[in-house]
C-alpha positions in Angstrom: -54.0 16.9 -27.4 -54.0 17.6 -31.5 -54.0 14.8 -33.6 -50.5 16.1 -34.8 -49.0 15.7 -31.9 -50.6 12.4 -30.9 -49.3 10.6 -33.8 -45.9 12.2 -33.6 -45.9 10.5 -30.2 -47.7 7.4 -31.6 -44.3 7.5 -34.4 -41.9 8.0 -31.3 -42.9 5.4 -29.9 -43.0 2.8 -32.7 -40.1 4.0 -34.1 -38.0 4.1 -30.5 -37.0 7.6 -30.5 -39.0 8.2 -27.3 -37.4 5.8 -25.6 -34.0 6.6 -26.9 -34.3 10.3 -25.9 -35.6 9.1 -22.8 -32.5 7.1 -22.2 -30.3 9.7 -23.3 -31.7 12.4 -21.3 -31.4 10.4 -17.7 -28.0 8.8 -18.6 -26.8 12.6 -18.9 -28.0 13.3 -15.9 -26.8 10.1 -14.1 -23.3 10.8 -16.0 -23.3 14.3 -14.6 -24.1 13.2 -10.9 -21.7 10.8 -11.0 -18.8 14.2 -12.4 -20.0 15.9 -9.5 -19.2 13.0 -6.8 -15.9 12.5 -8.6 -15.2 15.9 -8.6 -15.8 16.5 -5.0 -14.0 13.4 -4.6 -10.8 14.4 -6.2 -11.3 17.5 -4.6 -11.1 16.2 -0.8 -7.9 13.8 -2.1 -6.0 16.9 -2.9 -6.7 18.3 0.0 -5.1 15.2 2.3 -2.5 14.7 0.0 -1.2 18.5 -0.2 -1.6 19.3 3.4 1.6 19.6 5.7 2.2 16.7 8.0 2.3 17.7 11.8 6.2 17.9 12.3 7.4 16.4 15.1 10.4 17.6 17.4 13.5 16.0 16.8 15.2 13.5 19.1 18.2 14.5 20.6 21.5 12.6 19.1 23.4 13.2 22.6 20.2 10.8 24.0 21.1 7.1 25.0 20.0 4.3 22.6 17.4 3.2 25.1 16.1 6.4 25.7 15.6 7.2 21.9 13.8 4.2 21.3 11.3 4.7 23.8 11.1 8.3 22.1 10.1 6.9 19.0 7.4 4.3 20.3 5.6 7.0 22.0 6.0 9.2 19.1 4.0 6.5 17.1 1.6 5.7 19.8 3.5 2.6 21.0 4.5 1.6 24.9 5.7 -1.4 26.2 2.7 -3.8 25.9 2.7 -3.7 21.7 6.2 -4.9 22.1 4.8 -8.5 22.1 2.7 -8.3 18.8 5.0 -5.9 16.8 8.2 -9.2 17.4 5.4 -11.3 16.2 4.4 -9.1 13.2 7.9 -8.5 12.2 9.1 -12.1 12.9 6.1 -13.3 10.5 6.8 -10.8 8.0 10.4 -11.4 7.7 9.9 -15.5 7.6 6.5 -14.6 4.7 8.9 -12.3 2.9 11.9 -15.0 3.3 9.8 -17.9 1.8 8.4 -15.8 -1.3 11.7 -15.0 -2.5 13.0 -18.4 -1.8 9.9 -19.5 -4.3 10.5 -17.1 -7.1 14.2 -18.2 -6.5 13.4 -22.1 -6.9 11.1 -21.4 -9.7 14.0 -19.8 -11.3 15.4 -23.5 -11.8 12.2 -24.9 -12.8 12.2 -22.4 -15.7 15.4 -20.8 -16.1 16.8 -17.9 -17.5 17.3 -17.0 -21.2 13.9 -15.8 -22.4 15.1 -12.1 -23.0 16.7 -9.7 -20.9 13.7 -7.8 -20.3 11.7 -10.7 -19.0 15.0 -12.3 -17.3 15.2 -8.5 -14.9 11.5 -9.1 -14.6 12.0 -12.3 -13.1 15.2 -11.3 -10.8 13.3 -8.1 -9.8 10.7 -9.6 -7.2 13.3 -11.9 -5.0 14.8 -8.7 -4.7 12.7 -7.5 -3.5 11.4 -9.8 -1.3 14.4 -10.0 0.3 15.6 -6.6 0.7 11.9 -6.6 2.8 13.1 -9.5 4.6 16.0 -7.5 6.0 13.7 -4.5 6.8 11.4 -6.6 9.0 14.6 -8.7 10.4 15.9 -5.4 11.2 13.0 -4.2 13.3 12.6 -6.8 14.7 16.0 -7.1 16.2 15.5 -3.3 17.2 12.1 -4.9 19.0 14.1 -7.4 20.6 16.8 -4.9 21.9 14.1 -2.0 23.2 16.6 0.3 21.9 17.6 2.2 18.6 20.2 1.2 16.8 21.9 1.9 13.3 21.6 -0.9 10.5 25.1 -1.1 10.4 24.9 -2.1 14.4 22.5 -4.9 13.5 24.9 -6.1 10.6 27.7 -6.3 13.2 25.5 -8.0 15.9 25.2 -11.1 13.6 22.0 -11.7 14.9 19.9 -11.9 11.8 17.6 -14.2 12.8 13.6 -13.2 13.6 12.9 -14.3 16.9 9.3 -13.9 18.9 11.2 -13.2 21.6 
Protein backbone atom coordinates (compact mmCIF):
# COMPACT_ATOMS: atom_id res chain seq x y z
CA UNK A 1 0.00 0.00 0.00
CA UNK A 2 1.45 3.73 -0.90
CA UNK A 3 2.01 5.96 1.78
CA UNK A 4 -0.77 8.19 0.04
CA UNK A 5 -3.19 5.97 0.46
CA UNK A 6 -2.32 4.84 3.99
CA UNK A 7 -2.64 8.14 5.39
CA UNK A 8 -5.76 8.98 3.50
CA UNK A 9 -7.04 5.94 5.40
CA UNK A 10 -5.10 6.90 8.64
CA UNK A 11 -7.28 10.70 8.03
CA UNK A 12 -10.62 8.59 7.40
CA UNK A 13 -10.37 7.15 10.20
CA UNK A 14 -9.49 9.95 12.62
CA UNK A 15 -11.61 12.15 11.04
CA UNK A 16 -14.77 9.44 11.02
CA UNK A 17 -15.48 9.51 7.44
CA UNK A 18 -14.69 5.76 7.24
CA UNK A 19 -16.90 4.95 9.59
CA UNK A 20 -19.63 7.26 8.32
CA UNK A 21 -19.39 5.82 4.83
CA UNK A 22 -19.36 2.61 6.24
CA UNK A 23 -22.60 3.26 8.02
CA UNK A 24 -24.09 4.87 5.16
CA UNK A 25 -23.28 2.27 2.74
CA UNK A 26 -24.92 -0.85 4.87
CA UNK A 27 -27.93 1.34 6.13
CA UNK A 28 -28.66 1.60 2.17
CA UNK A 29 -28.52 -1.66 1.85
CA UNK A 30 -30.54 -2.61 5.02
CA UNK A 31 -33.10 0.30 3.84
CA UNK A 32 -33.29 -1.31 0.41
CA UNK A 33 -33.96 -5.00 1.83
CA UNK A 34 -36.33 -3.79 3.97
CA UNK A 35 -38.29 -1.89 0.22
CA UNK A 36 -38.12 -5.18 -1.16
CA UNK A 37 -39.98 -7.14 1.79
CA UNK A 38 -42.47 -4.29 1.87
CA UNK A 39 -42.90 -4.39 -1.57
CA UNK A 40 -43.56 -8.02 -1.86
CA UNK A 41 -45.58 -7.43 1.08
CA UNK A 42 -47.99 -4.99 -0.34
CA UNK A 43 -47.77 -6.92 -3.31
CA UNK A 44 -49.35 -10.32 -1.75
CA UNK A 45 -52.08 -7.75 0.23
CA UNK A 46 -53.39 -6.61 -3.12
CA UNK A 47 -53.58 -9.73 -4.24
CA UNK A 48 -56.13 -11.08 -1.14
CA UNK A 49 -57.83 -7.97 -1.06
CA UNK A 50 -58.67 -7.67 -4.99
CA UNK A 51 -59.55 -11.26 -5.48
CA UNK A 52 -63.29 -12.36 -5.94
CA UNK A 53 -64.86 -14.05 -2.98
CA UNK A 54 -66.22 -17.63 -3.73
CA UNK A 55 -70.04 -16.88 -4.34
CA UNK A 56 -72.21 -18.90 -2.75
CA UNK A 57 -75.74 -20.12 -4.12
CA UNK A 58 -78.52 -18.42 -2.84
CA UNK A 59 -81.06 -19.72 -0.42
CA UNK A 60 -84.31 -20.18 -1.62
CA UNK A 61 -87.04 -17.54 -0.09
CA UNK A 62 -89.96 -20.20 -0.68
CA UNK A 63 -87.63 -22.35 2.10
CA UNK A 64 -89.06 -22.68 5.75
CA UNK A 65 -87.44 -20.49 8.53
CA UNK A 66 -85.91 -23.65 9.99
CA UNK A 67 -84.68 -24.99 6.95
CA UNK A 68 -82.83 -21.67 5.99
CA UNK A 69 -81.17 -21.44 9.16
CA UNK A 70 -79.63 -24.62 9.03
CA UNK A 71 -78.65 -23.41 5.38
CA UNK A 72 -76.72 -20.76 6.64
CA UNK A 73 -74.88 -22.64 9.55
CA UNK A 74 -73.56 -25.10 7.14
CA UNK A 75 -72.78 -22.41 4.77
CA UNK A 76 -70.36 -21.01 7.56
CA UNK A 77 -69.16 -24.29 8.73
CA UNK A 78 -71.55 -24.45 11.65
CA UNK A 79 -73.94 -27.73 12.81
CA UNK A 80 -75.67 -28.19 15.77
CA UNK A 81 -72.93 -28.75 18.46
CA UNK A 82 -71.49 -24.82 18.10
CA UNK A 83 -74.96 -23.85 18.95
CA UNK A 84 -73.92 -24.01 22.63
CA UNK A 85 -70.79 -21.73 22.42
CA UNK A 86 -72.11 -19.24 19.68
CA UNK A 87 -75.54 -18.41 22.71
CA UNK A 88 -72.67 -18.03 25.06
CA UNK A 89 -70.48 -15.84 22.71
CA UNK A 90 -73.38 -13.72 21.70
CA UNK A 91 -75.06 -13.63 25.23
CA UNK A 92 -71.44 -12.35 26.57
CA UNK A 93 -71.04 -9.93 23.86
CA UNK A 94 -74.33 -8.36 24.08
CA UNK A 95 -74.16 -8.04 28.17
CA UNK A 96 -69.95 -6.64 27.43
CA UNK A 97 -71.34 -4.32 24.83
CA UNK A 98 -74.51 -3.47 27.26
CA UNK A 99 -72.27 -2.48 30.23
CA UNK A 100 -69.74 -0.25 28.13
CA UNK A 101 -72.28 1.88 26.87
CA UNK A 102 -74.02 2.02 30.17
CA UNK A 103 -70.35 3.39 31.44
CA UNK A 104 -69.73 6.01 28.86
CA UNK A 105 -73.51 6.84 29.62
CA UNK A 106 -72.88 7.27 33.46
CA UNK A 107 -69.68 9.10 32.89
CA UNK A 108 -71.80 11.37 30.86
CA UNK A 109 -73.20 12.66 34.36
CA UNK A 110 -69.93 12.64 36.02
CA UNK A 111 -68.68 15.12 33.33
CA UNK A 112 -71.46 16.50 31.47
CA UNK A 113 -72.08 18.00 28.31
CA UNK A 114 -71.24 21.52 27.17
CA UNK A 115 -67.54 21.35 26.24
CA UNK A 116 -68.19 22.03 22.40
CA UNK A 117 -70.23 20.35 19.96
CA UNK A 118 -67.52 18.58 18.45
CA UNK A 119 -66.26 16.96 21.58
CA UNK A 120 -70.06 16.67 22.92
CA UNK A 121 -70.80 14.16 19.32
CA UNK A 122 -67.49 12.62 20.28
CA UNK A 123 -68.76 11.77 23.53
CA UNK A 124 -72.45 10.50 22.37
CA UNK A 125 -70.81 8.65 19.40
CA UNK A 126 -69.41 5.48 21.37
CA UNK A 127 -72.70 4.47 23.52
CA UNK A 128 -74.03 4.52 20.22
CA UNK A 129 -72.39 2.47 19.26
CA UNK A 130 -72.07 0.19 21.85
CA UNK A 131 -75.47 -0.26 21.83
CA UNK A 132 -76.43 -0.50 18.36
CA UNK A 133 -73.79 -3.75 18.90
CA UNK A 134 -75.69 -4.74 21.76
CA UNK A 135 -78.74 -5.30 19.56
CA UNK A 136 -76.65 -7.08 16.85
CA UNK A 137 -75.38 -9.70 19.28
CA UNK A 138 -79.08 -9.72 21.16
CA UNK A 139 -80.35 -10.31 17.82
CA UNK A 140 -78.22 -13.42 17.04
CA UNK A 141 -78.53 -14.67 19.71
CA UNK A 142 -82.25 -14.87 19.77
CA UNK A 143 -81.91 -16.32 16.18
CA UNK A 144 -79.48 -19.02 18.15
CA UNK A 145 -82.01 -19.53 20.60
CA UNK A 146 -84.87 -20.11 17.86
CA UNK A 147 -82.60 -22.52 15.40
CA UNK A 148 -84.28 -20.64 12.72
CA UNK A 149 -83.94 -17.41 10.53
CA UNK A 150 -85.83 -14.79 11.17
CA UNK A 151 -86.14 -10.94 10.14
CA UNK A 152 -85.05 -8.19 12.73
CA UNK A 153 -88.39 -6.90 12.60
CA UNK A 154 -89.63 -10.56 13.89
CA UNK A 155 -87.22 -10.28 16.83
CA UNK A 156 -88.52 -6.64 17.58
CA UNK A 157 -92.11 -8.13 17.66
CA UNK A 158 -91.11 -11.27 19.71
CA UNK A 159 -90.27 -8.86 22.69
CA UNK A 160 -87.71 -11.18 23.73
CA UNK A 161 -84.68 -8.98 23.96
CA UNK A 162 -83.10 -10.44 26.44
CA UNK A 163 -79.51 -12.68 25.91
CA UNK A 164 -80.12 -15.83 27.27
CA UNK A 165 -77.45 -19.03 27.35
CA UNK A 166 -80.11 -20.96 26.71
Amino acid sequence: MSKLKKAGKAIGILSGASATASLLKSTGESVAGSMDHIGSMSATAWKAATKRPERLPDVPADMAAEDQFWTYMQRFGKGPEHLPALRMQTCQAAYMSALGASGFLAMLFVFPLGNGIVVDAARLIVPTALAAVTVKHAFANWLFRNERHGSFREFLKSGDWIPRRW
